[in-house]
C-alpha positions as CSV (number, residue, x, y, z in Angstrom):
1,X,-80.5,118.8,146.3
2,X,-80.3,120.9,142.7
3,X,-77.4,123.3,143.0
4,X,-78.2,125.7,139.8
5,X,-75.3,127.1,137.9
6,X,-76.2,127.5,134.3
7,X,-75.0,130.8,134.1
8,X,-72.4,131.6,136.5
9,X,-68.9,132.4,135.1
10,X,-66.9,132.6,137.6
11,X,-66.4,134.7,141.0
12,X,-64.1,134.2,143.7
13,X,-62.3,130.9,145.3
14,X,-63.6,132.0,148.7
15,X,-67.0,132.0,147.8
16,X,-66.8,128.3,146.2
17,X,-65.2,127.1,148.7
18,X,-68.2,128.4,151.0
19,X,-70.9,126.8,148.6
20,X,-68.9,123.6,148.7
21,X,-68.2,124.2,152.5
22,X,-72.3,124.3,153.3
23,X,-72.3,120.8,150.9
24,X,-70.0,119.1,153.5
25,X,-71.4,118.5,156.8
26,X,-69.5,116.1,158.9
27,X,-66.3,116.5,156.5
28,X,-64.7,119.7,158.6
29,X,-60.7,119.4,158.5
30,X,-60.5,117.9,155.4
31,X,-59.6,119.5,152.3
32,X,-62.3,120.8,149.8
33,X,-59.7,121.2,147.3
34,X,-56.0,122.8,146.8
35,X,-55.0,126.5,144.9
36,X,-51.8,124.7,142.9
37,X,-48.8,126.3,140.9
38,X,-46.4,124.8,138.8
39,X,-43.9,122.5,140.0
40,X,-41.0,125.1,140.7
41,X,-43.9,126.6,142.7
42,X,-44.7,123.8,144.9
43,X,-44.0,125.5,148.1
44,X,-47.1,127.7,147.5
45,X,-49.4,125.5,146.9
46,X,-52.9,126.5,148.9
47,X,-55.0,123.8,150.9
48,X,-58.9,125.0,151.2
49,X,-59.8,123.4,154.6
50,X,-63.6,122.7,154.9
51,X,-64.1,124.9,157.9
52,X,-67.4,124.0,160.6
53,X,-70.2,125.6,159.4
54,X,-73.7,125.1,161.8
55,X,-75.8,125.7,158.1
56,X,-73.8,123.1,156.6
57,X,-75.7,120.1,155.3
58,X,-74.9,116.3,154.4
59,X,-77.5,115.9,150.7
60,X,-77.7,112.7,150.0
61,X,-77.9,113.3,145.9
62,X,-76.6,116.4,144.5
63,X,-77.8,117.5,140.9
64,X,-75.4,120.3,139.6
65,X,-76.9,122.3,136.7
66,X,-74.3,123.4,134.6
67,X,-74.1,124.8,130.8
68,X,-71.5,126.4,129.1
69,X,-71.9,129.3,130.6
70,X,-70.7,127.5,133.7
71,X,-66.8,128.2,134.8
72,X,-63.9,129.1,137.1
73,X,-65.3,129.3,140.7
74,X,-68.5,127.5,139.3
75,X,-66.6,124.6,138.4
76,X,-64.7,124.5,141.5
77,X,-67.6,124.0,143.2
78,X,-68.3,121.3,141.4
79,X,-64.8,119.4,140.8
80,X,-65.0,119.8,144.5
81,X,-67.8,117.6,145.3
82,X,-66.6,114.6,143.2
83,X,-64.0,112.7,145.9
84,X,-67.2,113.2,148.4
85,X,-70.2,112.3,146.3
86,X,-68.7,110.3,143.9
87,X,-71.5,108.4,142.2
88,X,-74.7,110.1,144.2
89,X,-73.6,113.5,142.2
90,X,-74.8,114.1,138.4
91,X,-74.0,117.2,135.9
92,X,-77.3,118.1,134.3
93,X,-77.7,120.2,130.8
94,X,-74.8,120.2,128.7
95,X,-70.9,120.3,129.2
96,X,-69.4,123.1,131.3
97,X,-67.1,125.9,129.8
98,X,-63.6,124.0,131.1
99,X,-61.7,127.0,133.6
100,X,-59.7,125.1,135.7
101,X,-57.3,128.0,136.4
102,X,-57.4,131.0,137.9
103,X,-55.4,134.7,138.5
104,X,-52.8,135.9,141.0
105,X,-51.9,139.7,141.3
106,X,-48.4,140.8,140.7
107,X,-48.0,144.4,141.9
108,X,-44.9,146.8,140.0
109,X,-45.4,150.0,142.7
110,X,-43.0,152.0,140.5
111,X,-45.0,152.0,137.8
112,X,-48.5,152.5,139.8
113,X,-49.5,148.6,138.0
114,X,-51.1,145.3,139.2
115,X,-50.3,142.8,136.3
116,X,-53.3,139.9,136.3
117,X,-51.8,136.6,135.3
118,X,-53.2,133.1,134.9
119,X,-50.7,131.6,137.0
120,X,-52.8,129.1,139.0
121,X,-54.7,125.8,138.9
122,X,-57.7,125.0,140.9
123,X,-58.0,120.9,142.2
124,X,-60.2,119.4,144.0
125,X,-59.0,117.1,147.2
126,X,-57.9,114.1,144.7
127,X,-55.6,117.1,142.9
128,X,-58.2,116.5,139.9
129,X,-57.7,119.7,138.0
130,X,-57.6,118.6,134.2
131,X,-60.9,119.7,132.9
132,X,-60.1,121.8,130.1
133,X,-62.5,120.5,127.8
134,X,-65.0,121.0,130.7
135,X,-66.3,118.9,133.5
136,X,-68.4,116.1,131.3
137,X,-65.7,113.8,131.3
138,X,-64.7,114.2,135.0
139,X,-67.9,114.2,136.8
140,X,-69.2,110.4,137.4
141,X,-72.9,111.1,136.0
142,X,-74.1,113.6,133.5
143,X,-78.2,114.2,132.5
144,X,-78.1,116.2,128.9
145,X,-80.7,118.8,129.5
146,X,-81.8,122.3,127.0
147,X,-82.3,125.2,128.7
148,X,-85.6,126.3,129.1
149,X,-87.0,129.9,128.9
150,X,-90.6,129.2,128.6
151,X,-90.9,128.2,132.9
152,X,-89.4,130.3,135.9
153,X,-86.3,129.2,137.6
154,X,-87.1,126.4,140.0
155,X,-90.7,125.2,138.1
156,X,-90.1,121.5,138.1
157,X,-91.6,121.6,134.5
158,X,-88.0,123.7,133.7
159,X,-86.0,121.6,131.4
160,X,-83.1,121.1,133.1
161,X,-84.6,121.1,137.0
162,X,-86.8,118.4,135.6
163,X,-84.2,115.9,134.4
164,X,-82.1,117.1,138.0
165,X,-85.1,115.8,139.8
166,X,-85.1,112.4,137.6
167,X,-81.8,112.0,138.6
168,X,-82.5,112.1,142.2
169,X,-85.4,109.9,141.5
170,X,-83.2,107.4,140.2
171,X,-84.4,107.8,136.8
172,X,-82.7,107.3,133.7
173,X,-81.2,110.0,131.6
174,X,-79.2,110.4,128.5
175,X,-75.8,110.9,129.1
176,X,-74.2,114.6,128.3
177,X,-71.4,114.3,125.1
178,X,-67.9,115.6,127.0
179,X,-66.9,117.6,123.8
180,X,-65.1,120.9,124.2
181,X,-67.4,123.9,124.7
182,X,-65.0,126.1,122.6
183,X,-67.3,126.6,120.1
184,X,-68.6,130.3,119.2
185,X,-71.8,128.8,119.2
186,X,-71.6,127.6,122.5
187,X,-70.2,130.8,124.1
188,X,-72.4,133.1,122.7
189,X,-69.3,135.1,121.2
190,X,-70.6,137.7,118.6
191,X,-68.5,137.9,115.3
192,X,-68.8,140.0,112.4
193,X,-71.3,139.5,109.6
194,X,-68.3,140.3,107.1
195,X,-64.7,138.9,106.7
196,X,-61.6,140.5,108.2
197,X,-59.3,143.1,106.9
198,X,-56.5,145.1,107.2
199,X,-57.8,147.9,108.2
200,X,-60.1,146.0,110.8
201,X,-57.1,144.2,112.2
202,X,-54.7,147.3,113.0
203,X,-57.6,150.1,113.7
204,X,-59.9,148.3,116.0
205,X,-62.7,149.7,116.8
206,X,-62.9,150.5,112.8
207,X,-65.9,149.7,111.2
């Protein structure tokens, strides 16, 4: 199975858990992974129960595609599989973005507000959660794979679907680097052709 997720930032827990949920055939009861808070927060911590699903399937070999551009609920989705698949699970293309956490909502009703904080972490069911630097370094395989513009999604002459399908072949691949993807570069983050200045930094929007 190739599970495609080369440019998916992020979405919400419940629809990971779902992808993850139609991964696990067999596994219903047992956790797909936990929503945790600090320590002084214990009591809240979330279980996500992998619920019965009749379209739910058992693959064999999963082949993740992942880039970058990869995070948050992404990532979950991922993380998630690793205390199930283990070794017969592979990241393919290059390192993931590294968005273990997540937001809660604090509502202040006399001031009309919903504050947005980063308040939570996202683990899979070993409480594996660290994966800051992105999911290279976590996941037990990784296939290093370019994107590749010049097929259609799917062709199994695409780049990255290629080297997914060596992997389930059993085919050798060369192993993904688990550097940070922090990197402008890497995030496609646009920055200005000249240097900073004052004006710049306490106008913005000044050009």
């Amino acid at each position: 199975m190739v599970v495609d997720l080369r440019y998916y930032g992020g979405g919400l827990i419940k629809f990971a858990a779902l992808t993850g949920d139609l991964m696990s055939d067999g596994r219903s009861g047992q956790p797909f992974g936990y929503v945790a808070f600090r320590d002084s927060k214990a009591s809240e911590i979330e279980t996500i129960a992998i619920p019965a699903q009749a379209e739910a399937i058992a693959p064999a070999l999963v082949a993740f595609i992942g880039t970058g551009s990869t995070a948050s609920a992404s990532e979950m989705v991922i993380n998630g599989m690793v205390p199930y698949l283990g070794a017969n699970m592979a990241l393919v293309g290059s390192n993931t973005y590294g968005k273990p956490v997540g937001q809660i909502a604090l509502d202040r009703p006399e001031c009309d507000d919903r504050l947005r904080a980063a308040a939570i972490k996202l683990e899979n069911a070993d409480h594996q959660g660290e994966y800051y630097n992105g999911l290279a370094s976590t996941v037990p395989n990784t296939c290093r794979a370019n994107d590749d513009i010049t097929h259609q999604l799917g062709d199994p002459n695409e780049a990255m679907i290629r080297v997914a399908l060596d992997f389930l072949a059993g085919r050798g691949c060369t192993a993904i680097t688990a550097v940070g993807t922090r990197a402008l570069a890497e995030r496609g983050v646009l920055t200005p052709s000249s240097t900073d200045s004052t004006v710049r930094r306490e106008l913005p929007g000044t050009f």
